[in-house]
Phi, psi and omega in degrees: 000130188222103166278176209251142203237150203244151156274109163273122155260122182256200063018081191219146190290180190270309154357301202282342202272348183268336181285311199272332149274018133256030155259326182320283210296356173238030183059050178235148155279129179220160191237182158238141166218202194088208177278348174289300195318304189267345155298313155320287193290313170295000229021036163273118189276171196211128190244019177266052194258160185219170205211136149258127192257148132256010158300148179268153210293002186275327192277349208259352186266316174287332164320305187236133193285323195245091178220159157228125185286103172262340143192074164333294187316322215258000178098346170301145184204121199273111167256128169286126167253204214282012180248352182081026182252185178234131164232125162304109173224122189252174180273148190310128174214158182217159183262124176247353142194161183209137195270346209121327212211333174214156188229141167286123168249165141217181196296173159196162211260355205239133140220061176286302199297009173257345196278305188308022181235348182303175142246021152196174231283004157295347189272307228254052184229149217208109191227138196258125178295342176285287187296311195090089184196104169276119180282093231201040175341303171277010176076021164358287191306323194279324173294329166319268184342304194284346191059062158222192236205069200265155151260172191267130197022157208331121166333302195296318191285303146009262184312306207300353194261352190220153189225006178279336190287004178287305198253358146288316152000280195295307179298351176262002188254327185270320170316308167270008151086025186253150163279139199271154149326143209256352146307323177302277180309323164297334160294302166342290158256028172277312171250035132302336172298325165295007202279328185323307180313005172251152175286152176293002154274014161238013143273333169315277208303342174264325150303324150328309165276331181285333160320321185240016165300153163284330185292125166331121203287325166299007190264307155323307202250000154280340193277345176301328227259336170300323168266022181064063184226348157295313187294330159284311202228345188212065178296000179290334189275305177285018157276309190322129156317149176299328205278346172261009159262327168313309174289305175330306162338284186348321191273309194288313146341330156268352173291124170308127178293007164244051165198100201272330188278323140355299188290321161291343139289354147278305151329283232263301214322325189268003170308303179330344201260325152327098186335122196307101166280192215239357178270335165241171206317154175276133191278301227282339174283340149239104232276349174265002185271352212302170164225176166299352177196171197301318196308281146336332196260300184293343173282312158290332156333309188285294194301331193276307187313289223306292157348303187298281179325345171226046160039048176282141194310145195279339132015269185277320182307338203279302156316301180289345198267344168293302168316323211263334182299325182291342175112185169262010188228128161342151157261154157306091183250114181245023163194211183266337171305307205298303186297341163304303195269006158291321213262010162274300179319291248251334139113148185302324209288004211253317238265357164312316166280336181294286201308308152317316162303274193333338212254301157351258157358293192291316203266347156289344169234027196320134172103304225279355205227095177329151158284117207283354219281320190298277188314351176280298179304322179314303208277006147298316186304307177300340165293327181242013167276011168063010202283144175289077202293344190249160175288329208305347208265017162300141176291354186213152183221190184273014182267315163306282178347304188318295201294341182262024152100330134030126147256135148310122212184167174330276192350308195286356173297311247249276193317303153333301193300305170287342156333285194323305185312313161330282188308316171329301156338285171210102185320325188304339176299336204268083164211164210299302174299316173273339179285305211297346180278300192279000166290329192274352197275313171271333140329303172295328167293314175106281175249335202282351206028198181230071180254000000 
């Protein structure tokens, strides 16, 4: 197959245009492909751009003085150019056998047989920067154009050879706003059943991106739940009633994509609300998950399995399951005690993320969400009025107990902790001349405190 090449002028930094004559220019044919290529073709500009060759990564290394082997075994080879940006230029490849979940490559000399290997035909288009010359075997340009969403030859193989090619689908059908093709969609979910077979960090990583897209999230995560990939990969989610996925979209679509696990608190926040099945763990039996209510308790149960299964940092797990503990509605704090010892519980550095929700929430259901705007300033004063929310923001630690004869042990956690409560109480307490008395006072009593 020799496809037939159009002349395009796109928008390329000059970089790109210095990478590929010097592969020319030492006799490798190189192209530019991806996503700058098709991004281009949108008139949407790119500072990504990435290149396939036919040079092998050894000659592509001697070539260019500043490279990094980003996966050498697979023919990739990361070049810096001269601004110091990194570009991927991997070598002309074709597939020789795939299981689903990985594919056998080997080198090639073409690169129609690298394009014919893309999986779908927005993808499989290849423009040379030296020429102007578009390559477009499969009518890319022309499905850009209609805004649908094709595979590069048969669907049914298409999927079965990569099964991640499920949840790009979707996510490239909602970033752009395309229809998927009704061959297409029907091979789609036909190998949906298949996605287990993949690992979950590269189901993470493809939810993960549609969260933190520019594109509305929802467009992407109706199409998970319409072709049942919800149902396969997040059944906690696909329990949700239409009218609580519906506001779920809402919300998470009002959270900034650039805070894509925010957003994944949000996606979550509404798991809780289905009855409690019989397969998983009961929320009232784990007592650190507990929330202000069964609803909340069973949305972090849920939010932490679903997290776990998809081998998330314990990190981020711990923010989300945080974010997600509080419910979905402000709390009622109605004074400085309260709002101290909420932001004592839930830790301040949380209330950003909190605030952000609420706000979320509110502007996805206007009239229907209190305004969350008071109680957000309340529990800012208190952040920055400095009142101590930690044992650590004490006017006393545990090196005092030490000096008063003390051995270190629970007790001095126990003892601190009611210090904290106090100052909670009344901040105006937390000096050195007012704590060392009731410390030693409560050291002394033991469990009986000094009150």
């Amino acid at each position: 197959m020799t496809a037939e090449r159009e002349p395009v002028a796109l928008v390329a930094p000059d970089e790109v245009r210095w990478i590929v004559r010097t592969l020319e220019d030492a006799g490798y044919e190189t192209w530019a492909v991806g996503g700058a290529v098709r991004d281009g073709l949108r008139g949407a500009g790119s500072t990504d751009w990435d290149f396939a060759t036919r040079a092998r990564p050894g000659q592509v290394r001697r070539l260019f003085h500043r490279t990094v082997p980003l996966g050498v075994e697979h023919g990739t080879v990361g070049v810096l150019d001269r601004e110091g940006v990194l570009h991927e230029v991997t070598t002309f490849r074709k597939d020789v056998e795939t299981d689903g979940r990985h594919a056998v490559v080997a080198f090639a000399d073409r690169i129609e047989d690298d394009l014919a290997r893309r999986d779908f035909t927005i993808n499989a288009l290849a423009w040379h920067p030296l020429r102007d010359d578009l390559l477009d075997p499969f009518h890319g340009r022309d499905d850009l154009a209609a805004r649908v969403l094709r595979t590069v030859g048969a669907p049914e193989e298409r999927f079965r050879e990569d099964y991640l090619r499920v949840l790009r689908a979707l996510r490239f059908a909602g970033r752009f706003d395309l229809t998927i093709d009704p061959a297409t969609w029907s091979a789609l979910r036909e190998a949906v059943p298949h996605l287990p077979v993949l690992s979950p960090e590269r189901i993470r990583e493809e939810l993960l991106k549609v969260l933190g897209g520019e594109a509305p999230a929802s467009r992407a995560l109706t199409l998970y739940r319409t072709s049942g990939a919800t149902a396969v990969v997040a059944p906690e989610l696909h329990a949700l009633d239409d009218e609580a996925w519906a506001r779920t979209l809402a919300e998470v679509d009002a959270v900034s994509n650039r805070r894509p696990w925010l957003r994944m608190a949000a996606l979550l926040g509404r798991v809780g609300g289905p009855p409690l099945r019989l397969d998983e763990p009961d929320p009232g039996q784990v007592a650190d998950l507990r929330a202000a209510d069964d609803t909340a308790a069973r949305a972090v149960v849920r939010a932490v399995a679903l997290l776990s299964r998809l081998r998330v940092s314990n990190r981020q797990l711990d923010d989300v399951a945080g974010w997600v503990a509080q419910g979905v509605e402000p709390p009622r704090l109605d004074d400085g005690p309260a709002r101290r010892r909420w932001l004592a519980r839930v830790g301040p550095e949380r209330l950003d993320g909190y605030a952000d929700l609420w706000r979320a929430r509110a502007a996805a259901a206007p009239g229907a969400a209190a305004d969350p705007g008071p109680i957000i300033a309340a529990l800012q004063a208190e952040v920055r009025s400095g009142a101590p929310l930690a044992v650590g923001d004490l006017a006393v630690s545990g090196r005092d107990l030490i000096a008063l004869g003390h051995r270190p042990g629970p007790r001095f956690g126990e003892i601190l902790d009611d210090l904290l409560d106090r100052v909670l109480d009344d901040p105006a307490l937390n000096t050195r001349d007012t704590l060392l008395p009731l410390l030693e006072a409560r050291a002394a009593t033991g469990d009986e405190g000094a009150r």
